[in-house]
N, C-alpha and C positions, 0 to 999 in steps of 0.2 A: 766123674759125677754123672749121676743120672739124671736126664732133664726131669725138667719138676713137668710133672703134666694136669694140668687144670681140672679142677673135678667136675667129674661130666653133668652137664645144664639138665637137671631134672625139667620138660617142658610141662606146662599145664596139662593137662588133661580136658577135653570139650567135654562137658555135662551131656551124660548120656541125657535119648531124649524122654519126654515123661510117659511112659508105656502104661501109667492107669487108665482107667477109665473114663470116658471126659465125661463130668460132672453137667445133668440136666441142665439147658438153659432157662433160665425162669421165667423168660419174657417168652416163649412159647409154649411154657405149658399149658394144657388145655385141664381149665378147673372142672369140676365133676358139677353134673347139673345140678346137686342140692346145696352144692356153696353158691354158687350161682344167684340160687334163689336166695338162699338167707342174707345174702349181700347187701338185695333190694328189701326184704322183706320188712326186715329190723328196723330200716328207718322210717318206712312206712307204718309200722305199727307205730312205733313213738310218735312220728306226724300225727296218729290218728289220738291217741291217749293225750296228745297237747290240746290238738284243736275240736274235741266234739267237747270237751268240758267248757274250754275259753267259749265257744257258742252257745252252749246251754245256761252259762251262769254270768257270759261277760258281754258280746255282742255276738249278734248275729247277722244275717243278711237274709233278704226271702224275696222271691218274684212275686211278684202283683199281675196274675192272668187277669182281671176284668178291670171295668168302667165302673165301678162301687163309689171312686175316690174321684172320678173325673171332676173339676179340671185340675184340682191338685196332685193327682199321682196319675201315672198313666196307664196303661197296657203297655207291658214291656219292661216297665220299671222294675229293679233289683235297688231295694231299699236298707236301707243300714238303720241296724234298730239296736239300742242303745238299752241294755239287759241290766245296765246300772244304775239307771235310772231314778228306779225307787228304793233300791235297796239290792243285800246281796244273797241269793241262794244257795241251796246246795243243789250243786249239776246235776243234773237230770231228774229231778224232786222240784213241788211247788214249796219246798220247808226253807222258811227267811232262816240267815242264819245275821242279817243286821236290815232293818229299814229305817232310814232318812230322808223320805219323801213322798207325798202321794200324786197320784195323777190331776193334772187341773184342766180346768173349761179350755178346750180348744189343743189339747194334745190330740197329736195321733198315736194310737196306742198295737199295738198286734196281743191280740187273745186268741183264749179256747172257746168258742163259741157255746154261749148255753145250752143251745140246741143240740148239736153233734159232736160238741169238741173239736170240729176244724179252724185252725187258725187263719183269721181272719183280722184286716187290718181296713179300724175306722177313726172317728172325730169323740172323742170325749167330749160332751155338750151341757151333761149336767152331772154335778157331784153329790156325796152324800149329803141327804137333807133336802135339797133343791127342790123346789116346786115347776113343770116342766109340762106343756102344754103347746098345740100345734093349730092352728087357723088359716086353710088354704096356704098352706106352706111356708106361714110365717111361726117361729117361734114365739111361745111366752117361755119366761123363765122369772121364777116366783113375781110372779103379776105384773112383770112387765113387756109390752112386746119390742125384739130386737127393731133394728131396723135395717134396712133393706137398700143398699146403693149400688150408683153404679150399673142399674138392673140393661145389659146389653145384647145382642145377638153371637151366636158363638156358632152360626151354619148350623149343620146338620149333625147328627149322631145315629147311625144303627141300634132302634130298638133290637130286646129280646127275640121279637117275631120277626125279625129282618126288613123293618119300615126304615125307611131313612125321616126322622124324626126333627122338627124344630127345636133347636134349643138356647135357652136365654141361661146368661150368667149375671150373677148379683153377688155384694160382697156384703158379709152375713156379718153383722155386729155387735159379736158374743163378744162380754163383756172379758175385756183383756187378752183377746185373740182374733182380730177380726180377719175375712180370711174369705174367698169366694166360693161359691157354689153354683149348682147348674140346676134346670129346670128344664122339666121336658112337657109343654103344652100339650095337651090333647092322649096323651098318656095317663088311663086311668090307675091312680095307685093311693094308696094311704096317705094325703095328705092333710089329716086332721085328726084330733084325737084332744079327748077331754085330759084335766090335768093329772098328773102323778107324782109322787113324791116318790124321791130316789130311797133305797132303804139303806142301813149303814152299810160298810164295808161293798157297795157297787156300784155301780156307773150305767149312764144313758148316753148309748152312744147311736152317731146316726153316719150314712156318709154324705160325702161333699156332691154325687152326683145323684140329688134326693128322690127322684121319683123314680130311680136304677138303681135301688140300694136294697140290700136284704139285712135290717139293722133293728137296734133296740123296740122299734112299733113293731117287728112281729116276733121276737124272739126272746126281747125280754131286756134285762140288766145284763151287766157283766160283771162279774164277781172276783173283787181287790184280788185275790190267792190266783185268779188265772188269769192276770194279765202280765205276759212276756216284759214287754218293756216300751220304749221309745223309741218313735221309727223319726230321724232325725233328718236324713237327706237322703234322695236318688244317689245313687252310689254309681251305676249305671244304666243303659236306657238302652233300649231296642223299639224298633217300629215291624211290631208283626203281620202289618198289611202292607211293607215294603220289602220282602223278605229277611226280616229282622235287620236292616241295615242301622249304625249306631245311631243314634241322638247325640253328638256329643255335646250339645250344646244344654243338655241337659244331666250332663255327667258331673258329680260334687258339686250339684244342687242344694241348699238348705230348702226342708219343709215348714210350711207356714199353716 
């Protein structure tokens, strides 16, 4: 007999190795500079298409460069002003599309200024109808005059012409908003005027630092259709005769 002989052990074979091409690595590819840009681009448009309407029609913010408001707002203040106020517009249009409220005695308001249209931020002092009248820097309002407390020293202030100026604060009280204001002796300015009746749909407004104030005695009303909104708190504060260093102590502040 023939021995039996085993059938011969087919061995595996080792996988040849892979001789394609090695495929890009995608973590160094270098993207072309116009994806680049549209990368960032894209979401910056949509940031800007969200937030310049929510600002035109919902809240805004605005810097306060002078002393118009002193001692309630300051130089340096970034103020939050509340575009719902009275009602709701359409973005960038003064066109209501719902109002449910009007401005009252003692808001601070931000408008287009009658005179040039620059937005300007002061004290609503008398409403339509009201009777509005000034005596050495006391108000009347329909024939009665406010009163005056509290009348204190508050140092010095840099007039316009760079005098370092006296100045007295007293708290002014307008009926249902009482609220301080400042006074600069010796400072000639408008502080008296016979009386006026506000006409419908505008407002008489003045600011809180009265004899440094460019307000309703020389420019007029303000007119309901161009008043932005309500400026409600310092949002935040800088001191720009300390090289803007913060205020924070006057940071989400309520305004009174």
């Amino acid at each position: 007999m023939k021995p039996l002989h085993s059938a011969p052990v087919t061995q595996p074979r080792e996988h040849a190795p892979d001789r394609s091409p090695a495929s890009p690595d995608p973590g160094g590819a270098k993207r072309h500079p116009l994806v680049a840009f549209g990368a960032w681009l894209l979401p910056a448009l949509l940031a800007v298409v969200v937030i310049l309407p929510l600002r035109s029609a919902v809240a805004d913010w605005n810097d306060v460069p002078s002393g118009s408001m002193w001692p309630t707002i300051l130089e340096g203040d970034r103020i939050f002003v509340d575009k719902l106020a009275y009602g709701l517009r359409v973005p960038f249009t003064t066109l209501w599309l719902q109002q449910w409220d009007e401005p009252t005695r003692g808001d601070i308001i931000t408008f287009a200024s009658p005179k040039d249209g620059i937005r300007l931020v002061k004290r609503v002092i008398a409403i339509p109808g009201d009777r509005i009248a000034m005596r050495d820097n006391e108000l009347i309002l329909n024939g009665e005059p406010l009163r005056y407390d509290d009348v204190d020293e508050a140092g010095s202030r840099p007039a316009p012409d760079g005098r370092a100026l006296r100045m007295l604060v007293a708290t002014e009280d307008l009926p249902g908003n009482a609220h301080d204001v400042a006074f600069t002796p010796g400072l000639i300015g408008l502080d008296s005027f016979a009386e006026l009746v506000v006409p419908e749909d505008s407002y008489f407004f003045l600011g809180d630092n009265r004899d440094q104030s460019f307000d309703s005695r020389f420019i007029g009303f303000a007119a309901r259709d161009e008043i932005y909104g309500r400026a409600t708190h310092v949002a935040l504060s800088v001191d720009p005769e300390r090289s803007y260093r913060p205020r924070f102590e006057r940071w989400f502040t309520p305004l009174h």
